[in-house]
C-alpha positions as YAML, in Angstrom:
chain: A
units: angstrom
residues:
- id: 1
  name: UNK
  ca: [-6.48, -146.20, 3.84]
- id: 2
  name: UNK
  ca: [-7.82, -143.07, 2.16]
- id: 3
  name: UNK
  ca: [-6.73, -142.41, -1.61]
- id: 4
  name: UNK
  ca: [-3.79, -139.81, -1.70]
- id: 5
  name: UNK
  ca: [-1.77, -138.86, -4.81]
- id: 6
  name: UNK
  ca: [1.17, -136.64, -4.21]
- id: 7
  name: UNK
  ca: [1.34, -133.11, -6.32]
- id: 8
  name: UNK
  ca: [5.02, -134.38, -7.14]
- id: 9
  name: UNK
  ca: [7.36, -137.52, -7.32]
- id: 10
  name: UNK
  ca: [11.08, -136.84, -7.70]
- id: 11
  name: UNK
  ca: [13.00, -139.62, -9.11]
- id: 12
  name: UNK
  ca: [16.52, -139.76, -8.65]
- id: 13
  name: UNK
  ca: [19.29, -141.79, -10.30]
- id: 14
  name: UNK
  ca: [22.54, -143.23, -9.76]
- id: 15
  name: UNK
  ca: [24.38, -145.17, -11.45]
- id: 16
  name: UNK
  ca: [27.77, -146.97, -10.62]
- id: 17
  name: UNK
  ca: [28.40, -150.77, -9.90]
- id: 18
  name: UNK
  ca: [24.59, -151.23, -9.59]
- id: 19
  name: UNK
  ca: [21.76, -148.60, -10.59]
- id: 20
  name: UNK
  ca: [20.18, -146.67, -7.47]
- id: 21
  name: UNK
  ca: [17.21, -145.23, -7.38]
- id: 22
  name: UNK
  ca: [15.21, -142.70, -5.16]
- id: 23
  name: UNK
  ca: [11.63, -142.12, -5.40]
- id: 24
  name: UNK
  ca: [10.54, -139.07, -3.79]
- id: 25
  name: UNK
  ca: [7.24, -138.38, -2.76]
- id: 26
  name: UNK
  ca: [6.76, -133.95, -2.53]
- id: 27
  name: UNK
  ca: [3.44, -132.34, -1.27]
- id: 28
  name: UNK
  ca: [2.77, -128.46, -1.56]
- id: 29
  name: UNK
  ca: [0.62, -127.33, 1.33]
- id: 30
  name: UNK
  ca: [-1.01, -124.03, 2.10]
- id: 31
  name: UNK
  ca: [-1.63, -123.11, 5.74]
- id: 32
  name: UNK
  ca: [-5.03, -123.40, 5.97]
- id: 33
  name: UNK
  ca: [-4.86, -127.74, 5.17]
- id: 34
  name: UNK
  ca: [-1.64, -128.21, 7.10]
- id: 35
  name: UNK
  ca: [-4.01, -129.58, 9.99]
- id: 36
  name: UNK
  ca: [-6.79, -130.97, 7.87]
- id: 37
  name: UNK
  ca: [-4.44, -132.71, 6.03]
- id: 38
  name: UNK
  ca: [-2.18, -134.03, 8.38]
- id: 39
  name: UNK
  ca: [-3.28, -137.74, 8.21]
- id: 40
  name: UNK
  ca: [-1.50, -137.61, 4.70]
- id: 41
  name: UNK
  ca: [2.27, -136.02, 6.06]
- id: 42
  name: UNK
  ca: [1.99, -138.77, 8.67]
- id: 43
  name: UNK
  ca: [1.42, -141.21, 5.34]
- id: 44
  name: UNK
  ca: [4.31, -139.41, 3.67]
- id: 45
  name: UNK
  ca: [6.90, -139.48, 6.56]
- id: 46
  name: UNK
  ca: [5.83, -143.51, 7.08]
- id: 47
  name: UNK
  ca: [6.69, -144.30, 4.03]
- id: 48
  name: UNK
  ca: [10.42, -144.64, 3.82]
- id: 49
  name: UNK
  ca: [10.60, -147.24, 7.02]
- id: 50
  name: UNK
  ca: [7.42, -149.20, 5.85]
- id: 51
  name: UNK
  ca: [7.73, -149.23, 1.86]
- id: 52
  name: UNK
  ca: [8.32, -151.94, 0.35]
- id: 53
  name: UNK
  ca: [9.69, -151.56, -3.61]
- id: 54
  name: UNK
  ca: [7.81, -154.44, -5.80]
- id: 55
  name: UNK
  ca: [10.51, -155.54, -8.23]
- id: 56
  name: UNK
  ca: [8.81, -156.39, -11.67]
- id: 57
  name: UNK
  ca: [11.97, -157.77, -13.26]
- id: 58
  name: UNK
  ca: [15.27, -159.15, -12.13]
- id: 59
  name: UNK
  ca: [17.19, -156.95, -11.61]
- id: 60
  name: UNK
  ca: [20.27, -155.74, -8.79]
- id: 61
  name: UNK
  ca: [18.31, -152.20, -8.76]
- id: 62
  name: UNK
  ca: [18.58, -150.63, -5.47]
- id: 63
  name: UNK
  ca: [15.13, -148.67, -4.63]
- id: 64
  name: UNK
  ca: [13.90, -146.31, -2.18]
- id: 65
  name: UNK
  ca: [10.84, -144.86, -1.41]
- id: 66
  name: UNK
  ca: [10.63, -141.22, 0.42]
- id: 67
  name: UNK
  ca: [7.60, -139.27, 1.84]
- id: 68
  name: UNK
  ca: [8.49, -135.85, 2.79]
- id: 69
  name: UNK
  ca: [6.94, -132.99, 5.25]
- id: 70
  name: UNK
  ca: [4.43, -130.96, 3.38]
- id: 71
  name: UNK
  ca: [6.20, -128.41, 1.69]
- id: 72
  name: UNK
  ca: [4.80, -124.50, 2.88]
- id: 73
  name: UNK
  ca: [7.16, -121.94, 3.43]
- id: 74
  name: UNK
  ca: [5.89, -120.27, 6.35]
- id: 75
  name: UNK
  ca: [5.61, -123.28, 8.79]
- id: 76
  name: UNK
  ca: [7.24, -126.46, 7.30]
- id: 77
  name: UNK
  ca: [10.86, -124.64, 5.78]
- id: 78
  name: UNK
  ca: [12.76, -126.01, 8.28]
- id: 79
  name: UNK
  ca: [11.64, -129.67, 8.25]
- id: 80
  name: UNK
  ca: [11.51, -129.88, 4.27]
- id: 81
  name: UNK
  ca: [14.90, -128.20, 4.00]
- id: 82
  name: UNK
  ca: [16.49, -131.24, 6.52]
- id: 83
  name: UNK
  ca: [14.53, -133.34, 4.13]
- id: 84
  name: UNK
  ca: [16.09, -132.11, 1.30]
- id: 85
  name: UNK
  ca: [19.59, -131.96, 2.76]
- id: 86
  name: UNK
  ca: [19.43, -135.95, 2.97]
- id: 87
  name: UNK
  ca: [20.16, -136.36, -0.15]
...
């Protein structure tokens, strides 16, 4: 694959009988590399069915790993907002 590093991760907690976690993966976008970039929202939107969290210590930490659609205003609103409201 092609290198790709996200503009933003958001990490989310949660903590009760075991600790949950949520890694986030966000991408701003302008119009103009919506298209030219689209190999890397296909990477982003892959990653929650095909990641796979390494676990460096024991632990009974729950992990997930999200990709989101590129985040633009104009033409992605919709589709980041109904990623958003999954949480």
């Amino acid at each position: 694959g092609r290198r790709f590093e996200p503009d933003y991760i958001l990490i989310l907690s949660k903590q009760g009988d075991i600790l949950e976690q949520q890694h986030i993966f966000i991408e701003p976008k302008g119009e103009h590399l919506i298209e030219h970039d689209k190999w890397k929202e296909d990477f982003l939107l892959e990653i929650e069915n095909k990641a796979v969290a390494k676990k460096i210590y024991v632990d009974d930490n729950m992990y997930r790993i999200w990709g989101y659609h590129f985040f633009n205003r104009d033409m992605r609103m919709n589709e980041f907002a109904a990623d958003m409201g999954r949480l």
